[in-house]
N, C-alpha and C positions, 0 to 999 in steps of 0.2 A: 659047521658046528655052532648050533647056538649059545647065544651068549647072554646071560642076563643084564637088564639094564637096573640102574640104578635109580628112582625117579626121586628128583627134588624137590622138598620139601619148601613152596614158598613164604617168604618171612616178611612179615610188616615191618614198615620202614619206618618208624615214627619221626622222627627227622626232617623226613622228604614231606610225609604231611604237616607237620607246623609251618616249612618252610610256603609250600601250598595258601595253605592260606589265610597265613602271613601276609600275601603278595596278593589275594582277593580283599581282603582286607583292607587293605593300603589303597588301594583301585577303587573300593566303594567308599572311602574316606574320601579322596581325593575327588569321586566324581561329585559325590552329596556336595563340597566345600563350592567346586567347578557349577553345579545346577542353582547355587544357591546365591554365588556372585552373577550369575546371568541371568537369574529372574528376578533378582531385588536390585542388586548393587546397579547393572548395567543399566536397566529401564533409567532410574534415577538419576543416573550421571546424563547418559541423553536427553531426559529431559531438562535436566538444567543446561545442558547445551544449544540445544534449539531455543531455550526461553531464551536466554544471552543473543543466541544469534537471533532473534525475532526483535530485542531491542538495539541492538545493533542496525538492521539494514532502516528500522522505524528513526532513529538519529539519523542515517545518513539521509532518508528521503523527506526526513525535516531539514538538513544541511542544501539539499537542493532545490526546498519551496524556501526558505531562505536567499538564495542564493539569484533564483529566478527577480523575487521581491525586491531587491536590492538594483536590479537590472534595471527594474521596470522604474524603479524611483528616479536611478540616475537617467533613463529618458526622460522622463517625464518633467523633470529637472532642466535638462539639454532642449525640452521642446517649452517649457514657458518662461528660456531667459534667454529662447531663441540661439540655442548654442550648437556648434557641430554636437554630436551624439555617433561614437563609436560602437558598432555591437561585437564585443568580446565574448569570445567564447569560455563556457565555464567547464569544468569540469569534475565531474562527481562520480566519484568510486561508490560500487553497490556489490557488496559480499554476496555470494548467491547459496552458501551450503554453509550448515552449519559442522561443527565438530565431532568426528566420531571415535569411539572406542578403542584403540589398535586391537585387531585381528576378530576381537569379539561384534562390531556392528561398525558399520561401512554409514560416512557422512550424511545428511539429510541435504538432497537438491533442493533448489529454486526453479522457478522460472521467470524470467524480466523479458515482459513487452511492451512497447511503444506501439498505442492503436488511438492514429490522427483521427477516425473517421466516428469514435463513441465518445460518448459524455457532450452532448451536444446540449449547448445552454441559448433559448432566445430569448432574445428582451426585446418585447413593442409597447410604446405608448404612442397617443397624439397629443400636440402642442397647435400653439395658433399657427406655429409655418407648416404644418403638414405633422403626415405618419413617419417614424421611426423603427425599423427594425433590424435588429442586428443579432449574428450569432456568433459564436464562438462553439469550437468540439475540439477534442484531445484529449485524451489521459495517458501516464505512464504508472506501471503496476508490479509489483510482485508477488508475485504466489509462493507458498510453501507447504507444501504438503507432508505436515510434520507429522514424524510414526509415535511420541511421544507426547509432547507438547500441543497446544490447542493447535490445530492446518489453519493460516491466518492469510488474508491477503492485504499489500500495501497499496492506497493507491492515489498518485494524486490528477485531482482533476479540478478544473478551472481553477486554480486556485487554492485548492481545501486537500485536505493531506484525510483520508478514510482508512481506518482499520475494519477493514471487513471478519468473518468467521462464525462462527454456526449458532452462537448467542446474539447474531445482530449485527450492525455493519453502524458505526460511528465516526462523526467527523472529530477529531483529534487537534486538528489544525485550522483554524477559520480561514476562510477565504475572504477576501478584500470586498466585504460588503458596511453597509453603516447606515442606521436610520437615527437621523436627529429630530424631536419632536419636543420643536420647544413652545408651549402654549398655542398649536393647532397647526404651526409653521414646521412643515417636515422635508428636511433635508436628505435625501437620499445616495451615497456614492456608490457606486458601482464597477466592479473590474472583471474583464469579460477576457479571457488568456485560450487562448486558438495556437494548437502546436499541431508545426507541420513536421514531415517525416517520412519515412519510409516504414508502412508494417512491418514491423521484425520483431522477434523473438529469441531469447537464447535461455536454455537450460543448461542447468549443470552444478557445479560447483567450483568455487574460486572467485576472484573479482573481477567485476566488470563494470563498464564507464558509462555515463550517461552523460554526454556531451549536451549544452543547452544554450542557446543563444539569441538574446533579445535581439529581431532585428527592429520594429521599430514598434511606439506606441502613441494612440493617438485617440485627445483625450476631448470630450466637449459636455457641455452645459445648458443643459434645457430648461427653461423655466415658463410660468403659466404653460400647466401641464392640463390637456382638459379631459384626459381620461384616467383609467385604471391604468396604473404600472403593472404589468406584465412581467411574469420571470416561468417561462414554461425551461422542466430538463427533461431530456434521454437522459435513462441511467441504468445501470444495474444496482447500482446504490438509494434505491429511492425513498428507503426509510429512515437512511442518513440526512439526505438533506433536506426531507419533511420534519425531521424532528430540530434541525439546527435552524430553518426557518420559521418554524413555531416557537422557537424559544428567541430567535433576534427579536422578531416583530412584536408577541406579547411583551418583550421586557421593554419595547420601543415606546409602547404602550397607542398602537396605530389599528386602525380599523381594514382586516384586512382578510383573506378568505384564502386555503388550501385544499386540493381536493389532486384525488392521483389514481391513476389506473396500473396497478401492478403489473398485470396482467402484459402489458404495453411498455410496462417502464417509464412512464409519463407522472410528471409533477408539475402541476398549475397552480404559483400563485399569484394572489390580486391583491393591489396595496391600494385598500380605495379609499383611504383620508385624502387630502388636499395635498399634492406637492407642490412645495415653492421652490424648489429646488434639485433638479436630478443631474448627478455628472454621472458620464459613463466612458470610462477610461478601457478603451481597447486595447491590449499586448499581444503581438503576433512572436511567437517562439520557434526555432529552429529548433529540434531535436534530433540527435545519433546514440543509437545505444550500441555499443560492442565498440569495436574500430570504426575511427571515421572516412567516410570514403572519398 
């Protein structure tokens, strides 16, 4: 027997719609507040992280061309009052990441290597006892390749502390050079720093050592010099220490000539006023960066 059905009449819930969205609402509030700390607020807080961290590891790789500095004085010291000379080993913390965001952006790495075989510096002249030439090579470096902040690199070599990055590469830190010119009589000193080592390298983030240790320095005095003083470098840095030798020797006020192949890496200069005087103080350096073995 058939039966009739009843059919129901569906009713709007207006209730259930506010509550709706209400809760879309609230979602698109929250994500606009959430898109708008993450592409303003975050950017800037990083990069004020990495600037801090970028003067941070630049302090400490002034603490360790310090540090070296100090080494070589007390040889130097120990060798002209003819004294034993201990070579103690230094050691020097180097931050390698700088600070990140919790959960919104993950640290900026580093990377620290020690490469004995670059930054090769030679010095020749002649004198009345014969030809002179000597070299020195080493640099210790750190990269950053910052997502925020200018990507800079640290580096120091024979002596001279470089900030490299994409406006230019500058010496920051002088390295143990000096021209004396007093009425035609030019005194020239000289410090030539050769670090031995093992190539390595570590990235990452956290601290790591940069162990340094003067083994010995050995220092002499040439005088009636009867050529050109000679300062050829390898570098990857070579518009740093064309412009830091352009600006010693003009202010020396010495007659002198630079000329450089990029291309090569090569920087030639020639100091050809009259020397009365050239010391050239050698330091041979131990280096370990990480653990030492």
């Amino acid at each position: 027997m058939p039966t009739d059905k009843i059919a129901r009449k569906m009713k709007w819930d207006n209730e259930g719609v506010a509550s709706t969205i209400g809760t879309i609402m609230a979602l698109m509030i929250f994500l606009s507040i959430l898109s708008m700390f993450t592409n303003q607020y975050v950017p800037v807080w990083m990069e004020d992280n990495e600037a801090e961290h970028m003067n941070i590891v630049f302090n400490q790789f002034g603490n360790m061309k310090a540090a070296i500095d100090n080494q070589i004085l007390f040889a130097r010291i120990a060798e002209l009052t003819s004294s034993h000379y201990a070579a103690i080993p230094n050691y020097n913390p180097i931050t390698l990441g700088s600070g990140g965001v919790p959960v919104l952006a993950s640290p900026t790495g580093s990377q620290l290597s020690l490469n004995p075989d670059k930054g090769e510096c030679k010095v020749s002249f002649s004198y009345t006892a014969g030809d002179v030439s000597e070299t020195s090579r080493g640099n210790i470096k750190i990269y950053v390749l910052n997502r925020y902040y200018i990507p800079q690199t640290i580096i120091y070599e024979n002596g001279a502390l470089i900030k490299s990055q994409s406006e230019g590469d500058f010496i920051r830190a002088e390295p143990e050079f000096s021209v004396e010119n007093k009425s035609g009589n030019v005194d020239v000193t000289f410090t030539q720093i050769s670090l031995y080592g093992k190539n390595n390298s570590l990235a990452g983030i956290g601290t790591e050592a940069v162990h340094t240790k003067v083994l010995s320095v050995d220092s002499q005095e040439y005088e009636n010099i009867t050529s050109y003083l000679y300062i050829n470098i390898t570098t990857e840095y070579i518009s740093a220490w064309r412009n830091y030798f352009n600006l010693t020797l003009a202010k020396a006020s010495v007659d002198y000539n630079i000329t450089l192949n990029e291309a090569s890496g090569k920087l030639y200069v020639e100091i050809r006023s009259p020397i009365r005087r050239f010391t050239l103080i050698r330091a041979y350096v131990d280096v370990t960066i990480g653990k030492e073995s």
